[in-house]
DSSP file (Angstrom, degrees, kcal/mol; ACC not computed):
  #  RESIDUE AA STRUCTURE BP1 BP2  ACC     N-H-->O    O-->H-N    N-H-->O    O-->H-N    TCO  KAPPA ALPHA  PHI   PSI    X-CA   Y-CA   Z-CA
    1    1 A X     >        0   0    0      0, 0.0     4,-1.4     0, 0.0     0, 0.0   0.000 360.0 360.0 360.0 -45.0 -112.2  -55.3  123.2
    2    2 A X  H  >  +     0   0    0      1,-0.2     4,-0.6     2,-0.2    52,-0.0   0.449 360.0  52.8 -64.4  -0.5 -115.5  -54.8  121.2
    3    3 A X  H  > S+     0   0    0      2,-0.1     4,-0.7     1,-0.1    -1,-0.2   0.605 106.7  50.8-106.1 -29.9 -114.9  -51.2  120.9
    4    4 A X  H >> S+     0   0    0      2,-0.2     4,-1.2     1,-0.1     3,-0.9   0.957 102.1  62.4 -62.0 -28.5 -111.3  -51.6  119.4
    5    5 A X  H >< S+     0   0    0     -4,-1.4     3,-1.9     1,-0.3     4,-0.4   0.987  95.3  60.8 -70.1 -59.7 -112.4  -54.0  116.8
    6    6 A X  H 3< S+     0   0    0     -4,-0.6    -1,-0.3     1,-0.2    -2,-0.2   0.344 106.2  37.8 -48.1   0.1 -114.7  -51.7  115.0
    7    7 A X  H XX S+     0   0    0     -3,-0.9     4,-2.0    -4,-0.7     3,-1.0   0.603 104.6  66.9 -94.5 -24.2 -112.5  -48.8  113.9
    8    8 A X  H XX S+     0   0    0     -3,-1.9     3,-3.0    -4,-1.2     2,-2.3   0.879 114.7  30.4 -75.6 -88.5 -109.5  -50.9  113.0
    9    9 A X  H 34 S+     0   0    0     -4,-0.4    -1,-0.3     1,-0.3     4,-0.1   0.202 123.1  60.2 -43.8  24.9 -111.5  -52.7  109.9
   10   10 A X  H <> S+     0   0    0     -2,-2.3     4,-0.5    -3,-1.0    -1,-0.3   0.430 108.3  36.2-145.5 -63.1 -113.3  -49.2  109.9
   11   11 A X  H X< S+     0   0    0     -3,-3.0     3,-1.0    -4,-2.0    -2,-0.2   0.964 108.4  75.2 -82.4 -48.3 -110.3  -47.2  109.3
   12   12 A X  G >X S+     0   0    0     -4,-0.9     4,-2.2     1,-0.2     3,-2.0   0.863 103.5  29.8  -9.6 -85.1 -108.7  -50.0  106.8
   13   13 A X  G 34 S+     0   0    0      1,-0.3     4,-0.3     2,-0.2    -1,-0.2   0.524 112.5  56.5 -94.4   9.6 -110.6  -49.6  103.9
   14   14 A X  G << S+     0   0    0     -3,-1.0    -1,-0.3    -4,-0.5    -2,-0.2   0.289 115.3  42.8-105.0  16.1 -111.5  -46.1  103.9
   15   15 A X  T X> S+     0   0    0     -3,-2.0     4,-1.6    -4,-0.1     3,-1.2   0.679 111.1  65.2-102.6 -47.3 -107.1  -45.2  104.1
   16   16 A X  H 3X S+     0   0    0     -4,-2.2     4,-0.7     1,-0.3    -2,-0.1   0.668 103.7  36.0 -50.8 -28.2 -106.9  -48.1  101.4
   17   17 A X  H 34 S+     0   0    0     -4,-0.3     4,-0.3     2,-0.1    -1,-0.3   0.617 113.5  61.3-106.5 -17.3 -109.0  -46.2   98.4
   18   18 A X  H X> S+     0   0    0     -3,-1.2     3,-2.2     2,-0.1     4,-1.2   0.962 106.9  40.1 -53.6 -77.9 -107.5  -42.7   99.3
   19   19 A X  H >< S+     0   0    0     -4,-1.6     3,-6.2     1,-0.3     2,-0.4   0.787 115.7  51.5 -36.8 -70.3 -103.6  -43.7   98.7
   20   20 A X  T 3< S+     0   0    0     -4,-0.7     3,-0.4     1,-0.4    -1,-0.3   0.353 107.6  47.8 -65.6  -8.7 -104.4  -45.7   95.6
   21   21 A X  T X4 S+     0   0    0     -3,-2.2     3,-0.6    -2,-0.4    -1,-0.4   0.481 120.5  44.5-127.0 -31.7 -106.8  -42.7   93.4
   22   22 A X  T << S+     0   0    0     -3,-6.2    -2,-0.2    -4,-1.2    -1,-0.2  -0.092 110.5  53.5-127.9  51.5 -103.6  -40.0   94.4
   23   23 A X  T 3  S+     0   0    0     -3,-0.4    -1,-0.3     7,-0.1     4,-0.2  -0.154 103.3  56.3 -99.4  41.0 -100.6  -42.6   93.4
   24   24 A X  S <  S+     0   0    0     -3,-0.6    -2,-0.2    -5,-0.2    -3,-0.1   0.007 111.6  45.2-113.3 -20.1 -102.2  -43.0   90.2
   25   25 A X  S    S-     0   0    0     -4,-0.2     2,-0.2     1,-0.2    -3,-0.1   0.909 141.1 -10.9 -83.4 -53.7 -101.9  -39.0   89.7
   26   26 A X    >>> -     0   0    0      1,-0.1     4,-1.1     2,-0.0     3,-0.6  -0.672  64.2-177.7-153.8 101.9  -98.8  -38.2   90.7
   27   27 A X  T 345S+     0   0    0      1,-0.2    -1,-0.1    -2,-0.2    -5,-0.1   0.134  75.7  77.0 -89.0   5.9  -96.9  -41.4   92.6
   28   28 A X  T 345S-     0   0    0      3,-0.1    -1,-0.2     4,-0.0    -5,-0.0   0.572 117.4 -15.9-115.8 -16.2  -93.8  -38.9   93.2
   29   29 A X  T <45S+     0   0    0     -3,-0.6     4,-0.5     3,-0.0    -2,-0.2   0.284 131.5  60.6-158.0   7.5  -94.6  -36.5   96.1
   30   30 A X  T  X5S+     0   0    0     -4,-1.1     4,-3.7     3,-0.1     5,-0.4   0.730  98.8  51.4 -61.4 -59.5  -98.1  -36.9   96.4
   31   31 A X  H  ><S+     0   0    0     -5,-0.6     4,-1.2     2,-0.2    -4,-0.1   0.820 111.9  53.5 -82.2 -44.3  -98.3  -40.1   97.1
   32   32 A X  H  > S+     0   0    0      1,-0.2     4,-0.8     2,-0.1    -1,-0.2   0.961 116.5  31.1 -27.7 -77.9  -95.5  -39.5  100.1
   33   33 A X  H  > S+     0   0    0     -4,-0.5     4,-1.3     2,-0.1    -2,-0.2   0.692 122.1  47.7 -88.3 -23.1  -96.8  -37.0  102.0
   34   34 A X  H  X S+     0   0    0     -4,-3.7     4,-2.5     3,-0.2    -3,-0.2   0.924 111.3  45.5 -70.1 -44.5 -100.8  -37.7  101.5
   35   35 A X  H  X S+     0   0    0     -4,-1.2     4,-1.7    -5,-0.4    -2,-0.1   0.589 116.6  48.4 -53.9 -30.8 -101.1  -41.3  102.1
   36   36 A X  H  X S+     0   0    0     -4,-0.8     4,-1.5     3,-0.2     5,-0.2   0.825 115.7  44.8 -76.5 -39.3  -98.7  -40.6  105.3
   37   37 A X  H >X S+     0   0    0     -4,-1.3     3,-1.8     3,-0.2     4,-1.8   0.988 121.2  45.0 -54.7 -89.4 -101.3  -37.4  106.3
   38   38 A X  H 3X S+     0   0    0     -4,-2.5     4,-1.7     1,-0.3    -3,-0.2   0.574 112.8  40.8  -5.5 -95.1 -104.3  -39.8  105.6
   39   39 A X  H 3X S+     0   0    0     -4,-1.7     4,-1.7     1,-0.2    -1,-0.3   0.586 123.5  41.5 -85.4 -25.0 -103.6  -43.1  107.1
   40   40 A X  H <X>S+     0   0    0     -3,-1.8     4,-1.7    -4,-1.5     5,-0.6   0.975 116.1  49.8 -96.7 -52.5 -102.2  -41.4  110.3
   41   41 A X  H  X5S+     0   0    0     -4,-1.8     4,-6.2     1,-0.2    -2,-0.2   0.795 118.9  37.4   0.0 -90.1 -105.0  -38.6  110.4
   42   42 A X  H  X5S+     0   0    0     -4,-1.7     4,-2.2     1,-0.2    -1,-0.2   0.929 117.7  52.6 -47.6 -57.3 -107.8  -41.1  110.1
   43   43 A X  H  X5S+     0   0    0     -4,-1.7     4,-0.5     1,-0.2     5,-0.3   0.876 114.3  43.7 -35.3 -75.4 -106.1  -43.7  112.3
   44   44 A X  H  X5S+     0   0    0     -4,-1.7     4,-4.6     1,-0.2     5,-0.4   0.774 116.8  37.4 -10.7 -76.0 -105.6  -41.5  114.6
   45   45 A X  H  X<S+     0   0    0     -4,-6.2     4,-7.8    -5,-0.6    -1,-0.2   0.993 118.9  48.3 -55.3 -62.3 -108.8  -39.7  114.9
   46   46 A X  H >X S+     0   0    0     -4,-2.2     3,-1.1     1,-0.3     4,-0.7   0.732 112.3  49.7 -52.3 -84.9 -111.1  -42.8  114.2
   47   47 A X  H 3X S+     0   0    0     -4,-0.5     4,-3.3     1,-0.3    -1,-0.3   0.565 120.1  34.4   8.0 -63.0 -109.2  -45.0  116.8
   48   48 A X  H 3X S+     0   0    0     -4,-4.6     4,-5.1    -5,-0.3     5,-0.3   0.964 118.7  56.7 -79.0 -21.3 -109.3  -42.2  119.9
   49   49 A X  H <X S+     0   0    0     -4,-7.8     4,-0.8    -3,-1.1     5,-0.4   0.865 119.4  28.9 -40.1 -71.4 -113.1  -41.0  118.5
   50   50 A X  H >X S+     0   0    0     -4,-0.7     3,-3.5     1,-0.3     4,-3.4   0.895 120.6  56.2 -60.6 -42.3 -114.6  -44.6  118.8
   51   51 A X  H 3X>S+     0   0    0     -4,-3.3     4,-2.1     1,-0.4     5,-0.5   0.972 114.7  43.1 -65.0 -51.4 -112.0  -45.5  121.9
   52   52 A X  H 3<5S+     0   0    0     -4,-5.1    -1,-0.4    -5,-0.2    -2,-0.3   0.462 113.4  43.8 -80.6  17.8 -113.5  -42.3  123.8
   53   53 A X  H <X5S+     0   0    0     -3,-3.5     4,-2.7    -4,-0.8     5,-0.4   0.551 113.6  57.1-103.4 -39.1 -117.1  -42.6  123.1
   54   54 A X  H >X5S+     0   0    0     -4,-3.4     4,-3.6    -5,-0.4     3,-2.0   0.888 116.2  35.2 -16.9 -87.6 -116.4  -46.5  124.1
   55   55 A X  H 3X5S+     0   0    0     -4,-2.1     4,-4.0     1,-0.3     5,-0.5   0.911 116.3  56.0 -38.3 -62.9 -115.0  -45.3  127.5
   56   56 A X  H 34<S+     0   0    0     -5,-0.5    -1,-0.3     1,-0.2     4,-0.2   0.713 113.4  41.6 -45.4 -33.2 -117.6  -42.4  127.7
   57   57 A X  H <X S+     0   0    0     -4,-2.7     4,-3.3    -3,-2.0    -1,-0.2   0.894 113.4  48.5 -60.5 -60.9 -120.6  -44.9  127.3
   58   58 A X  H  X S+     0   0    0     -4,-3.6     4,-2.8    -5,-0.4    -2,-0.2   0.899 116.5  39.7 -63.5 -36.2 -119.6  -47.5  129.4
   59   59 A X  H  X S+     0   0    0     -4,-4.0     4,-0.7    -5,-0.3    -1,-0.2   0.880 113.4  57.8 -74.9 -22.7 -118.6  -45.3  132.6
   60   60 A X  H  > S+     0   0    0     -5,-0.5     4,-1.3    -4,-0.2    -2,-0.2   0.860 110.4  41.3 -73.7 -29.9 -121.7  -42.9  132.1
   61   61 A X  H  X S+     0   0    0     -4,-3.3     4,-1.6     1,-0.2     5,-0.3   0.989 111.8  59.3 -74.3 -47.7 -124.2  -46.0  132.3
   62   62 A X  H  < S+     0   0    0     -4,-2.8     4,-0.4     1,-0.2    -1,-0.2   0.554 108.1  44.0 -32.8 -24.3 -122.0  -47.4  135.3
   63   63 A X  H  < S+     0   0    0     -4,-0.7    -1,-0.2     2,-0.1    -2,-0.2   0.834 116.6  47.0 -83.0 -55.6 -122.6  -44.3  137.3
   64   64 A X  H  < S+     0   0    0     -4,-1.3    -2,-0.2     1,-0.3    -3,-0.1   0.651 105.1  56.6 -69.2 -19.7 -126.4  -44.1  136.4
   65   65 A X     <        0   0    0     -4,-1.6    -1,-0.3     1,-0.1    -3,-0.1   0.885 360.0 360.0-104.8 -54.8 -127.2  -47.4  137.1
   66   66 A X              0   0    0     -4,-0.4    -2,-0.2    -5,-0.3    -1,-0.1   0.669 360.0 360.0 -89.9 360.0 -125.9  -47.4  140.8
C-alpha cells in the first residue's frame, strides 16, 4: 500500500502543469492528443516503475534475510 501511494500524488502534479502550458498554445489539437500522450505515458510508466522496484525490493531482502 505504501508503495502505491507515492506515485499517484507523484504523477498528479507533474501531468497537471504539462496540459495547462500546451492548452494555452493551441487548445485545438494539441491539447487532445498531448495531454492524452502525457497523462497516460507518465501514469503509466511512473505507476509500474515505482510498483516494480516496490515488488523488486521487498522480495530481494526477503530472500537475503532467510
Amino acid at each position: 500500500l505504501p508503495g502505491m501511494v507515492p506515485p499517484a500524488p507523484v504523477s498528479v502534479p507533474v501531468t497537471t502543469p504539462a496540459p495547462e502550458p500546451t492548452s494555452t498554445t493551441e487548445p485545438s489539437t494539441e491539447p487532445t492528443t498531448e495531454p492524452t500522450t502525457t497523462a497516460g505515458d507518465q501514469d503509466g510508466t511512473e505507476q509500474t516503475d515505482e510498483s516494480t522496484n516496490s515488488e523488486t525490493t521487498q522480495p530481494a531482502a526477503g530472500e537475503v534475510n532467510p
